[in-house]
C-alpha positions as CSV (number, residue, x, y, z in Angstrom):
1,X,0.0,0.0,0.0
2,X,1.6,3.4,-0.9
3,X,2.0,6.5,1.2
4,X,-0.9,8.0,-0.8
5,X,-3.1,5.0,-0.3
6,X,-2.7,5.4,3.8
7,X,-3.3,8.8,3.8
8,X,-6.1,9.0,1.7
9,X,-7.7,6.2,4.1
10,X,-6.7,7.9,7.7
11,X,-7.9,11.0,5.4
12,X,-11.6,9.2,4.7
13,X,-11.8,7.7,8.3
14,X,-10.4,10.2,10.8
15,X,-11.5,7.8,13.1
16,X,-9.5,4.8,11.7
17,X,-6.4,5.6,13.3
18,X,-7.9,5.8,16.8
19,X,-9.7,2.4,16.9
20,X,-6.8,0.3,15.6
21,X,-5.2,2.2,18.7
22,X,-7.6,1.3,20.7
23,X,-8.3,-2.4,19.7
24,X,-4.6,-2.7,20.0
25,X,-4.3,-1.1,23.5
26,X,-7.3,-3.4,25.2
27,X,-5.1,-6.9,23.4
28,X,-2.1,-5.5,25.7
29,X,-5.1,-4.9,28.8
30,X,-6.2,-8.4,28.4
31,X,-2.9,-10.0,28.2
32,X,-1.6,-8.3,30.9
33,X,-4.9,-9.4,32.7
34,X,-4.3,-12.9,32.1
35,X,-0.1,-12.9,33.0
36,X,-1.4,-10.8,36.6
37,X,-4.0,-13.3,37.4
38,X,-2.3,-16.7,36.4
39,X,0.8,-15.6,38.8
40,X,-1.5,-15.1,41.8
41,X,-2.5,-18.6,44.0
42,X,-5.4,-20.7,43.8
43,X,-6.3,-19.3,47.3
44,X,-6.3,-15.4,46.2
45,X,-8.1,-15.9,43.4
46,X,-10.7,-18.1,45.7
47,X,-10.7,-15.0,47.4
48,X,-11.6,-12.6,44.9
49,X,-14.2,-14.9,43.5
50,X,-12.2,-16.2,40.6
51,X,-11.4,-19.5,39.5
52,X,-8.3,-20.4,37.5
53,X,-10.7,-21.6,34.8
54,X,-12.0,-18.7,34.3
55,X,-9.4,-16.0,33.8
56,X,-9.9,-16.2,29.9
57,X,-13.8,-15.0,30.7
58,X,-12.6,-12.7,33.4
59,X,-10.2,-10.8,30.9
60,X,-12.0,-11.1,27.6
61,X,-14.8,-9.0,28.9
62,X,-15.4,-6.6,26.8
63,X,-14.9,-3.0,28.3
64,X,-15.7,-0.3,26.3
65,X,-12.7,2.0,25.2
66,X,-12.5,5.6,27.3
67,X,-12.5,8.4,24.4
């Protein structure tokens, strides 16, 4: 794709540019999420009302991007 391709696009879709950062920035949220929660013990997350089975739901939620 050329230079003038992109910028026409980011040109059409101002937006464009600020969802792929966005999509891209709640990816790093979740795994971060999922490294946080699988180091902590079977016992803490007991505690918080999480099992280890369900991290995966836990940081998949979807959680809508602050603007």
């Amino acid at each position: 794709m050329s230079a003038k391709t992109t910028a026409s696009i980011l040109q059409a879709k101002p937006n464009f540019l600020r969802t792929v950062v966005a999509k891209i920035t709640a990816a790093i949220e979740r795994r971060r999420m999922r490294r946080v929660l699988s180091k902590l013990d079977d016992y803490m997350l007991k505690d918080m009302g999480i099992s280890r089975s369900g991290i995966e739901r836990i940081s998949n939620r979807s959680h809508s991007p602050r603007a």
